[in-house]
N, C-alpha and C positions, 0 to 999 in steps of 0.2 A: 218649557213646553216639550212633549214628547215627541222622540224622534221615532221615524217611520220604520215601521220595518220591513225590511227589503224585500219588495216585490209582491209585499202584502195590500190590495184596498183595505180588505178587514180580517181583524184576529179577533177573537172572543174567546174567553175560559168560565166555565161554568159558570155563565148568565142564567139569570134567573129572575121568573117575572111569577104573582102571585094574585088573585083578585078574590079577596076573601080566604074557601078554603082549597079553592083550584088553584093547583101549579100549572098553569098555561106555558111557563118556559121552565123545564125542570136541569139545568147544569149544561148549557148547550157550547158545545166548542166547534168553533170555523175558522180557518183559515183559507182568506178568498183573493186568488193570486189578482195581480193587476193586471187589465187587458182582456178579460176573456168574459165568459157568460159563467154564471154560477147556479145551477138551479137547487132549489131550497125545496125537496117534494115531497110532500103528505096530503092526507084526507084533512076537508074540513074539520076546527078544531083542533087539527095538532100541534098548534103555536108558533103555525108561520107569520104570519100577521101581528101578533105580538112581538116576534124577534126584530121583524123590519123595523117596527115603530119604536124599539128602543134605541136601535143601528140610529134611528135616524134622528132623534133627539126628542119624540113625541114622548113617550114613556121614559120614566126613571127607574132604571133596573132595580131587581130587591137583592139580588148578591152577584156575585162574578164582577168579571171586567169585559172592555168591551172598546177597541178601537177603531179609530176609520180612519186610514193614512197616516195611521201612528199620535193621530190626536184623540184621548179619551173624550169618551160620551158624554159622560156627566160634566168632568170638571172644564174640559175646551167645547163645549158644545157650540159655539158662533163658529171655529174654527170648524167642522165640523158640517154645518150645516151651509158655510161658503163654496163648499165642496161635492154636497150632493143634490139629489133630486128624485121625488118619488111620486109615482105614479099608482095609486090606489086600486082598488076593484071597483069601484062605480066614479063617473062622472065627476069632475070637480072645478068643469069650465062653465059658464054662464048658462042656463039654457037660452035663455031670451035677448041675449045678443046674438050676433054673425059670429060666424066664424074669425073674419078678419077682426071684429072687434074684442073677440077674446085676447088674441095673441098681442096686438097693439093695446090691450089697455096692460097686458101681465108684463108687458116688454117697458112701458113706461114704470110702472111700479119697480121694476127692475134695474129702472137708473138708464136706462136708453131714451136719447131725445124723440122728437115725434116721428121725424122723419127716420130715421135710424128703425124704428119699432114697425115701423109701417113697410119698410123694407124687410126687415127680418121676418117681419109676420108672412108678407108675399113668399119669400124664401122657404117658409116651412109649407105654407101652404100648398103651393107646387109640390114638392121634393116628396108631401104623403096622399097627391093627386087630389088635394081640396079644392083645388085651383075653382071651378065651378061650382063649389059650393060654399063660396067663401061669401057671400053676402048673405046666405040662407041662416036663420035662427038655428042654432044647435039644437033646439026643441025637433025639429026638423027632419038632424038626421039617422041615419042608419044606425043599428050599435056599432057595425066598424067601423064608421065613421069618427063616430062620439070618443073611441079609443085611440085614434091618428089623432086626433085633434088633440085628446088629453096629453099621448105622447109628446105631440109638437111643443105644446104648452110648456111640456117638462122640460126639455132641451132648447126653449129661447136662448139663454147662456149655457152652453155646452158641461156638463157635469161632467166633473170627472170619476162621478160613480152613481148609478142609475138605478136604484129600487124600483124593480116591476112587479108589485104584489094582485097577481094569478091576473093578470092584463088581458087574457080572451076568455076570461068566463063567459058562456052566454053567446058566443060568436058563432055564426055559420061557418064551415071549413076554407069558404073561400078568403074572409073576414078574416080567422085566425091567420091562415097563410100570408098576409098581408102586414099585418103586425109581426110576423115570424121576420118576416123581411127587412122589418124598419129596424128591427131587435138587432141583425146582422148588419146592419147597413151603420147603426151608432155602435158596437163594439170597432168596424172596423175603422174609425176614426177617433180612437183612442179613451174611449169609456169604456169604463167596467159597468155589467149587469148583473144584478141580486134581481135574480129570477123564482118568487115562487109560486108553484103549482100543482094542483091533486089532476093534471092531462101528464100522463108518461108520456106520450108521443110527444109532448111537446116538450119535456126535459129530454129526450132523447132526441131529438130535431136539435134543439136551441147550444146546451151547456157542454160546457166541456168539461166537468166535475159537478156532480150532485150528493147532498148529505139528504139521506132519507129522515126525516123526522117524524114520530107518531106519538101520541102522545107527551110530549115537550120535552123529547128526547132525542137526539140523533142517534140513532140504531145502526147508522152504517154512513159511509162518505169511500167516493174513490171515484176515478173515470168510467163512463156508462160499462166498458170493457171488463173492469175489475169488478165493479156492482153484480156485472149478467154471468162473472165468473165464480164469483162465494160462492152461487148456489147448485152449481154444476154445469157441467162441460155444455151441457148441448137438451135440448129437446127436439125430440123422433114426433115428429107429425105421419100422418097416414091417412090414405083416403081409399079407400074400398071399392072394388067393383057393385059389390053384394050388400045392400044394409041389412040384411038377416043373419052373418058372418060377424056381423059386430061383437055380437055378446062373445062369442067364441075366440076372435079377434082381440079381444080386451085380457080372458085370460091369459091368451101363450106370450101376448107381448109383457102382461104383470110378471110371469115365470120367467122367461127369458132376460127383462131388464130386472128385474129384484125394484121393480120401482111402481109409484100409485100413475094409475092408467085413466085420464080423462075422458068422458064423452064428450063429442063438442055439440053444438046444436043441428051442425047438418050431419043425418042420419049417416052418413057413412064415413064418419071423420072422427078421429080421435088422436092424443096426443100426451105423451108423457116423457118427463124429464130422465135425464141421463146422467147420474153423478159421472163423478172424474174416471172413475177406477174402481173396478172391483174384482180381485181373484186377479190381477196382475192386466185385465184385459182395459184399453182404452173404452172411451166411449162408442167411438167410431165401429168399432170390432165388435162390441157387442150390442150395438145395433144390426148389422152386417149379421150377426147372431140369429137376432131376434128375425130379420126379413127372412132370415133361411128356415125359420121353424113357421112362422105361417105360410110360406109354401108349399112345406112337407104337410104341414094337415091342411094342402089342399083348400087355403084362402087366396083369394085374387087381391092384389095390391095393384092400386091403376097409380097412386102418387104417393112416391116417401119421400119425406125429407131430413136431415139433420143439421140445427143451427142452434146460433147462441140463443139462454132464454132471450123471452122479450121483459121490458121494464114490470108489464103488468106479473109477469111470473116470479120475478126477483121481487118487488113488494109484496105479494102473496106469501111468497117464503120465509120474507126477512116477518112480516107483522100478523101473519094469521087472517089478514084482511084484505078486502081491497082498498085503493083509495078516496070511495064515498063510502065508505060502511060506518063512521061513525055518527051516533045522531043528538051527542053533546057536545055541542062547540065552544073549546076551551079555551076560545081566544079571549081578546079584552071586548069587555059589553058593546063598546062601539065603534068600528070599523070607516069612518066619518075618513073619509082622502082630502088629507090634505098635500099640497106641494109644498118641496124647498128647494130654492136654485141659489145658487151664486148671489149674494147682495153688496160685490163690488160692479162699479163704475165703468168696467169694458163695457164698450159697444161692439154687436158681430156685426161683424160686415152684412 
């Protein structure tokens, strides 16, 4: 049996998945430390979904390698699947039971006696505020609802590594923040999260390391900090006294920075990135630069700012895209959530 390698949930070397003539996972490499969140982010389509489901013993890779806690996929897969737990994109708890009875009947499958599962289910159900809606048919409720409860489901026996494939799609902000929470609340009791999502807010919320993936590639991996650092120091926000100053406003800041100048949607706002260095001058400086030449031609500046890009700017940079812009979906044909948890014999308290 394969020994772990230190400090790794999962390593992978140029995985590869294939259905027909699409490469859905084209040579992917991860290294995903243990203990922390790891977000996996791309547009629909770019074979996040297919990489989970091989990580997780659903799919049989077509080349590379691929372990989880130092036991391969293919050839230790019970070992493998003792160990994790995956939470899909849509629903995979009963509709037409309760609540309580989802978690008691998955906790009995699970090798927990009645009362044991009936305790555990109360347990979770509190802890992601089901508490009152724990007799009600899942048909019933909420989509954030339906996503704490899938969660719960996941962690009846604590995994010690947690696939959340894109967990708030579809969620109102208050819904995802809710789930952002429970995400935080199971890394800080010793599980590792395989987070993926096309929300940069929420790889920027959630992970402490993201491999960008597009097209079933990873084009980039490092902490949000290095990601917002590849593509330049900083982006100059600006907001106008004047929106008829705009147009004029666009040019001297293009001259000044040597850089392409955004409109944004509200008439007197625009915003462009700032490499590192150019002609020996910081970013800072020649921004500092640029506020000083629209003053001189007599532009009114009511708000500047200078900060790192945001997520959305660095995937823009890194793929030429954003991350809904693809509209062929290169995953595997069917996306069907399933779960796997632990199928030894502990009972949780």
């Amino acid at each position: 049996m394969s020994q772990q390698t230190s400090g790794l949930a999962i390593e992978t070397a140029g995985l590869v998945k294939t259905f027909g003539e699409t490469r859905a996972v084209d040579g992917v490499d991860l290294a995903v430390p243990t203990g922390t969140v790891y977000g996996v982010l791309g547009p629909n389509g770019a074979g996040k979904t297919t990489t989970v489901k091989m990580l997780a013993t659903l799919l049989r890779p077509d080349g590379g390698t691929a372990h989880v806690f130092g036991h391969d996929v293919v050839r230790e897969a019970d070992a493998v699947r003792a160990r994790v737990s995956l939470t899909g994109q849509y629903a995979s708890v009963d509709e037409d039971l309760t609540g309580t009875e989802n978690l008691v009947l998955l906790g009995r499958l699970l090798g927990h006696g009645k009362k044991a599962a009936q305790a555990r289910a109360g347990q979770l159900l509190e802890a992601f505020g089901l508490t009152e809606a724990a007799s009600r048919q899942v048909k019933n409720y909420s989509g954030g609802m339906r996503r704490r409860i899938d969660i719960a489901a996941s962690i009846l026996n604590t995994p010690d590594l947690l696939f959340l494939d894109e967990p708030t799609t579809g969620l109102d902000p208050r819904s995802r923040n809710q789930v952002w929470d429970i995400v935080r609340a199971v890394v800080a009791h010793g599980t590792t999260v395989l987070l993926t999502t096309q929300y940069l807010d929420e790889a920027d919320q959630l992970a402490s390391r993201i491999a960008v993936i597009d097209r079933g590639k990873v084009i980039a991996e490092g902490t949000k900090g290095e990601l917002k650092a590849s593509v330049g120091a900083g982006s100059v926000h600006l907001r106008l006294r004047d929106a008829a100053q705009r147009s004029e406003a666009e040019q001297v800041l293009r001259a000044a920075l040597d850089a392409e100048v955004q409109l944004e949607p509200d008439p007197v706002a625009l915003t462009a990135r700032v490499s590192s260095a150019t002609g020996g001058q910081d970013a800072a400086g020649r921004a500092a630069r640029a506020l000083g030449e629209l003053a001189r031609s007599g532009i009114t500046v009511d708000n500047f700012s200078l900060g790192q890009p945001s997520l959305d700017e660095v995937f823009l940079a890194l793929t030429g895209h954003d991350t809904k812009s693809h509209g062929h979906d290169a995953d595997s044909p069917t996306d069907d959530v399933t779960q796997i948890s632990k199928t030894d014999s502990e009972v949780a308290a």
